[in-house]
C-alpha positions in Angstrom: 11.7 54.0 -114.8 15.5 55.7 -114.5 16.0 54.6 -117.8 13.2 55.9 -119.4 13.7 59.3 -117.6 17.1 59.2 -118.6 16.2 58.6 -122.4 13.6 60.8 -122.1 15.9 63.4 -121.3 18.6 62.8 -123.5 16.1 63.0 -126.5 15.0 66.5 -125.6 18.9 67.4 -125.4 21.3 65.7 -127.5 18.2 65.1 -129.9 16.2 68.0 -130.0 12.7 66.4 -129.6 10.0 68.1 -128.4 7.9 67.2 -125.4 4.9 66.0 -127.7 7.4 64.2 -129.8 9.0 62.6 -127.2 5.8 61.5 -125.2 4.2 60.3 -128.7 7.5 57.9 -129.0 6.6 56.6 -125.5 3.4 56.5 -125.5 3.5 54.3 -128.9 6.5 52.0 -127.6 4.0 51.9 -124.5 1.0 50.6 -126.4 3.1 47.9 -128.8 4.6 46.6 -125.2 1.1 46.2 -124.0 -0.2 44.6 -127.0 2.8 42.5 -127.3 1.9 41.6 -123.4 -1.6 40.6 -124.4 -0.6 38.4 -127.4 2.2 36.1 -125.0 -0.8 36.3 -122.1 -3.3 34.6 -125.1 -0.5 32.4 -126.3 1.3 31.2 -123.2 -0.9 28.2 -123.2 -0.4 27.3 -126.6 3.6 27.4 -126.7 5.2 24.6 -125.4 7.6 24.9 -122.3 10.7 24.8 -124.7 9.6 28.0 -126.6 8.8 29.9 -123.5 12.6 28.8 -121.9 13.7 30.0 -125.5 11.9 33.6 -125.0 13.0 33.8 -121.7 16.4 33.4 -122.5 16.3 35.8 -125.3 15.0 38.0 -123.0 17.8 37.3 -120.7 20.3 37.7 -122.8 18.9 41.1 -124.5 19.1 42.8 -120.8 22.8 41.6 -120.1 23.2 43.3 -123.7 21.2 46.3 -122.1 23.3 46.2 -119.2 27.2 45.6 -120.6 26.3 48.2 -123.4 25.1 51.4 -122.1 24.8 51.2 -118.3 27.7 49.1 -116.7 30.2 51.7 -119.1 28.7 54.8 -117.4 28.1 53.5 -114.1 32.2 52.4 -114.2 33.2 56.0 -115.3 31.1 57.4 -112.6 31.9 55.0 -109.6 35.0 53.2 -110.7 36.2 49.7 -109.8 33.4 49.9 -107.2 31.0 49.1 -109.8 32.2 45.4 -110.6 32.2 44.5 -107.2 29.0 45.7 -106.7 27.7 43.9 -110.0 29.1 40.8 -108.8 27.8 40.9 -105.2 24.2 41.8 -106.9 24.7 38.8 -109.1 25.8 36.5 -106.2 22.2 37.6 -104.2 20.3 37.2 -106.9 21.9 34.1 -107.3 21.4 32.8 -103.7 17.8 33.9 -104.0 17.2 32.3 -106.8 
Protein backbone atom coordinates (compact mmCIF):
# COMPACT_ATOMS: atom_id res chain seq x y z
CA UNK A 1 0.00 0.00 0.00
CA UNK A 2 3.07 2.77 0.76
CA UNK A 3 4.29 1.96 -2.38
CA UNK A 4 1.39 2.29 -4.41
CA UNK A 5 0.62 5.66 -2.58
CA UNK A 6 3.91 6.67 -3.14
CA UNK A 7 3.76 5.90 -7.05
CA UNK A 8 0.55 7.13 -7.09
CA UNK A 9 1.77 10.36 -6.14
CA UNK A 10 4.85 10.67 -7.95
CA UNK A 11 2.76 10.05 -11.26
CA UNK A 12 0.53 13.10 -10.54
CA UNK A 13 3.87 15.19 -9.88
CA UNK A 14 6.95 14.34 -11.61
CA UNK A 15 4.50 12.78 -14.45
CA UNK A 16 1.69 14.92 -14.85
CA UNK A 17 -1.13 12.23 -14.83
CA UNK A 18 -4.36 12.97 -14.03
CA UNK A 19 -6.40 11.45 -11.30
CA UNK A 20 -8.56 9.32 -13.88
CA UNK A 21 -5.35 8.55 -15.64
CA UNK A 22 -3.66 7.43 -12.78
CA UNK A 23 -6.63 5.37 -11.20
CA UNK A 24 -7.21 3.75 -14.84
CA UNK A 25 -3.38 2.55 -14.66
CA UNK A 26 -4.21 0.96 -11.25
CA UNK A 27 -7.15 -0.13 -11.65
CA UNK A 28 -5.97 -2.16 -14.97
CA UNK A 29 -2.54 -3.32 -13.29
CA UNK A 30 -5.28 -4.36 -10.51
CA UNK A 31 -7.46 -6.51 -12.72
CA UNK A 32 -4.28 -8.33 -14.76
CA UNK A 33 -2.97 -9.17 -10.97
CA UNK A 34 -6.26 -10.64 -10.25
CA UNK A 35 -6.55 -12.56 -13.26
CA UNK A 36 -3.07 -13.60 -13.20
CA UNK A 37 -4.14 -14.74 -9.36
CA UNK A 38 -6.99 -16.83 -10.78
CA UNK A 39 -4.89 -18.56 -13.55
CA UNK A 40 -1.82 -19.80 -10.81
CA UNK A 41 -5.12 -20.69 -8.34
CA UNK A 42 -6.49 -23.02 -11.54
CA UNK A 43 -3.00 -24.19 -12.33
CA UNK A 44 -1.39 -24.87 -9.02
CA UNK A 45 -2.46 -28.40 -9.26
CA UNK A 46 -1.32 -28.99 -12.48
CA UNK A 47 2.49 -27.65 -12.06
CA UNK A 48 4.73 -29.76 -10.49
CA UNK A 49 6.46 -28.77 -7.15
CA UNK A 50 9.73 -27.81 -9.11
CA UNK A 51 7.86 -25.17 -11.30
CA UNK A 52 6.15 -23.58 -8.37
CA UNK A 53 9.82 -23.49 -6.23
CA UNK A 54 10.97 -21.95 -9.67
CA UNK A 55 8.09 -19.15 -9.48
CA UNK A 56 8.62 -18.59 -6.15
CA UNK A 57 12.00 -17.86 -6.51
CA UNK A 58 11.55 -15.61 -9.34
CA UNK A 59 9.27 -14.03 -7.28
CA UNK A 60 11.81 -13.75 -4.64
CA UNK A 61 14.36 -12.58 -6.35
CA UNK A 62 12.11 -9.76 -8.31
CA UNK A 63 11.36 -8.18 -4.68
CA UNK A 64 15.04 -8.09 -3.52
CA UNK A 65 15.38 -6.31 -7.07
CA UNK A 66 12.34 -4.18 -5.78
CA UNK A 67 13.95 -3.65 -2.66
CA UNK A 68 18.04 -2.92 -3.56
CA UNK A 69 16.70 -0.69 -6.54
CA UNK A 70 14.40 1.93 -5.43
CA UNK A 71 13.64 1.56 -1.70
CA UNK A 72 16.89 0.51 0.35
CA UNK A 73 18.70 3.78 -1.80
CA UNK A 74 16.06 6.21 -0.42
CA UNK A 75 15.52 4.79 2.83
CA UNK A 76 19.74 4.98 3.28
CA UNK A 77 19.68 8.80 2.17
CA UNK A 78 16.91 9.36 4.55
CA UNK A 79 17.98 7.28 7.73
CA UNK A 80 21.61 6.61 7.03
CA UNK A 81 23.78 3.69 8.14
CA UNK A 82 20.74 2.93 10.38
CA UNK A 83 19.09 1.43 7.59
CA UNK A 84 21.53 -1.68 7.02
CA UNK A 85 21.33 -2.63 10.44
CA UNK A 86 17.93 -2.41 10.46
CA UNK A 87 17.67 -4.50 7.09
CA UNK A 88 19.83 -7.09 8.49
CA UNK A 89 18.16 -7.46 11.92
CA UNK A 90 14.61 -7.67 9.80
CA UNK A 91 16.37 -10.39 7.74
CA UNK A 92 17.73 -12.22 10.82
CA UNK A 93 13.82 -12.36 12.31
CA UNK A 94 12.42 -13.27 9.34
CA UNK A 95 14.98 -15.71 9.29
CA UNK A 96 14.52 -17.21 12.82
CA UNK A 97 10.84 -17.27 12.09
CA UNK A 98 11.08 -18.92 9.22
Amino acid sequence: MPEAVSGAALMRTAHRFTAARAMTLWSVTAAVLVAVTVAGYALSDVIPQTGISLVQAFAGGATLAVLADSLMPEAYRDGGWWVGICTAGGFLVAFVLG
